[in-house]
C-alpha positions as CSV (number, residue, x, y, z in Angstrom):
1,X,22.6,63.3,123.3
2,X,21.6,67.0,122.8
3,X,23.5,69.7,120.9
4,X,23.7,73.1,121.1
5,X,25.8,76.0,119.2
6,X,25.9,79.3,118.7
7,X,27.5,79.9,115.2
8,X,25.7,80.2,112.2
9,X,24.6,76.9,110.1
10,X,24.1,76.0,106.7
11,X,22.4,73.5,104.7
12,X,25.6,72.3,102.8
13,X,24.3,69.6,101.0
14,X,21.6,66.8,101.1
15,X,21.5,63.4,99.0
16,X,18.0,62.2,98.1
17,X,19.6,58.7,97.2
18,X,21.5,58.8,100.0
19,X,18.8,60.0,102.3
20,X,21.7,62.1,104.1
21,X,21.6,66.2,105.3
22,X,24.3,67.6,106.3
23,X,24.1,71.1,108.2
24,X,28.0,72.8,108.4
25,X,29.3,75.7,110.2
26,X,32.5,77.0,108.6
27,X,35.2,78.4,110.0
28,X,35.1,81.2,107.7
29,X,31.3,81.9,108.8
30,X,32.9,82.3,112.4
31,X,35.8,84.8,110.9
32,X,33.0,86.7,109.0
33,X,30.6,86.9,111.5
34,X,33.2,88.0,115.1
35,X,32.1,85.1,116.9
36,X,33.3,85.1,120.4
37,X,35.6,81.3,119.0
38,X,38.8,81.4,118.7
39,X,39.3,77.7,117.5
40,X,38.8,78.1,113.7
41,X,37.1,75.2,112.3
42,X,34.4,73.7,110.7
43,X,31.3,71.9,112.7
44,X,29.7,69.0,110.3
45,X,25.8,68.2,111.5
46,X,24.8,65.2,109.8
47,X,21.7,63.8,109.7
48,X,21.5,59.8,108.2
49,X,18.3,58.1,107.3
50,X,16.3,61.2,106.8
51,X,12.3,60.9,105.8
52,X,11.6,64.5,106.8
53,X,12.9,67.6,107.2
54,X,11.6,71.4,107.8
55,X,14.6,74.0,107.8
56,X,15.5,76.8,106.6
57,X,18.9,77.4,104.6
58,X,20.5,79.5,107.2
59,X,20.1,78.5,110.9
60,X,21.9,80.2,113.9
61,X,21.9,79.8,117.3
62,X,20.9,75.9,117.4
63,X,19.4,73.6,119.8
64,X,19.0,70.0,119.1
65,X,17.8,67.4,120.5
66,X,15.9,64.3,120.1
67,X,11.7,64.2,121.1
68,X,10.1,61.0,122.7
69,X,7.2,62.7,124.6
70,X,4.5,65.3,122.4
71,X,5.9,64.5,119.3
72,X,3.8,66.7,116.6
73,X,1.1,64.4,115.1
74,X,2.6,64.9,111.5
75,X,5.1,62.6,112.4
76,X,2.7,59.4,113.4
77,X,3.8,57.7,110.2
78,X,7.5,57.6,111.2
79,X,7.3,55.1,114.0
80,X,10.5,54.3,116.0
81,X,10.2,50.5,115.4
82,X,11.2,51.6,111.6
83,X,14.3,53.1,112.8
84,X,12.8,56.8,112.9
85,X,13.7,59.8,115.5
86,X,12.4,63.2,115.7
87,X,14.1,65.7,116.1
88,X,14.2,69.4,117.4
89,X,15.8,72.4,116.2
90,X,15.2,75.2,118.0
91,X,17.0,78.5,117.1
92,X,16.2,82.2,118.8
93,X,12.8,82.5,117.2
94,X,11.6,79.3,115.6
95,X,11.7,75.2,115.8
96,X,12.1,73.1,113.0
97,X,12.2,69.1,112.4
98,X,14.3,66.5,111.3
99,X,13.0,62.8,111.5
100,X,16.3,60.5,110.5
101,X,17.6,57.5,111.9
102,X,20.0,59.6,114.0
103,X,22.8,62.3,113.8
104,X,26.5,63.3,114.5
105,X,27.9,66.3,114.8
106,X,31.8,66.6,113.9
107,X,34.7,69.0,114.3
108,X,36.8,69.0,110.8
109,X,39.2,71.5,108.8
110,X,37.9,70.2,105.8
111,X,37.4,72.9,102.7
112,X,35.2,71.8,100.6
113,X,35.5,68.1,101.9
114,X,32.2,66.1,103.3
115,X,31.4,62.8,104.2
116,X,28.3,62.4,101.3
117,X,30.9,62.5,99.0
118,X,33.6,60.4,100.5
119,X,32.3,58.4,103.6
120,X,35.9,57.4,104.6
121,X,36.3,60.8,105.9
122,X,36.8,60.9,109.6
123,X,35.8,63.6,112.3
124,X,38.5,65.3,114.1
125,X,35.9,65.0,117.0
126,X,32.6,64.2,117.5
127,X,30.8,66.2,119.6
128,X,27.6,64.8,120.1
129,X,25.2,61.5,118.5
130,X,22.3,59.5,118.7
């Protein structure tokens, strides 16, 4: 399933050992920045079983979604028998690449809460998966 959003995102953490990103949106970036939201809380992106990634700290305006077809020849070595996807994250001027095993997205009110540091957290929503 695709996902898109137009708050701002950041790379809140990533676990090498845990081969885990996680991309939030805070619900004080959407205060700060006079989104047009008037829920206030936190979206959770989180990629699992990550072998690549190509992103910048800040990302705003995001598209993802998961490529089959003209996949960048880079990413030959991550074959989908291993478990691999690739995916796409466009924003207004750029795309950029994740290949992981899949990825949620997650509507929380959590402060400084995540799921790399306690994986018994639960989503107040998910909003979208592979």
């Amino acid at each position: 399933m695709s996902y898109s959003s137009k708050r701002l995102f950041k790379i809140w953490a990533y676990s090498v050992s845990h081969s885990f990103l996680l991309l939030r949106s805070t619900a004080e970036d959407i205060i700060e920045g006079n989104y047009e939201c008037e829920e206030n809380f936190n979206i959770d992106v989180e990629f699992n079983g990550v072998g690549y990634l190509d992103l910048p700290v800040i990302l705003e305006n995001i598209a993802i979604r998961e490529i089959k077809k003209n996949v960048p020849d880079k990413f030959i070595m991550f074959k989908p028998s291993l478990g691999f996807k690739v995916f796409e994250i466009v924003t207004n001027d750029n795309i950029f690449y994740v290949v992981a095993g899949n990825y949620q997205v997650g509507k929380n009110n959590w402060l400084n809460e995540n799921r790399i540091y306690d994986p018994m957290l639960e989503y107040d929503e998910i909003l979208a998966s592979s």
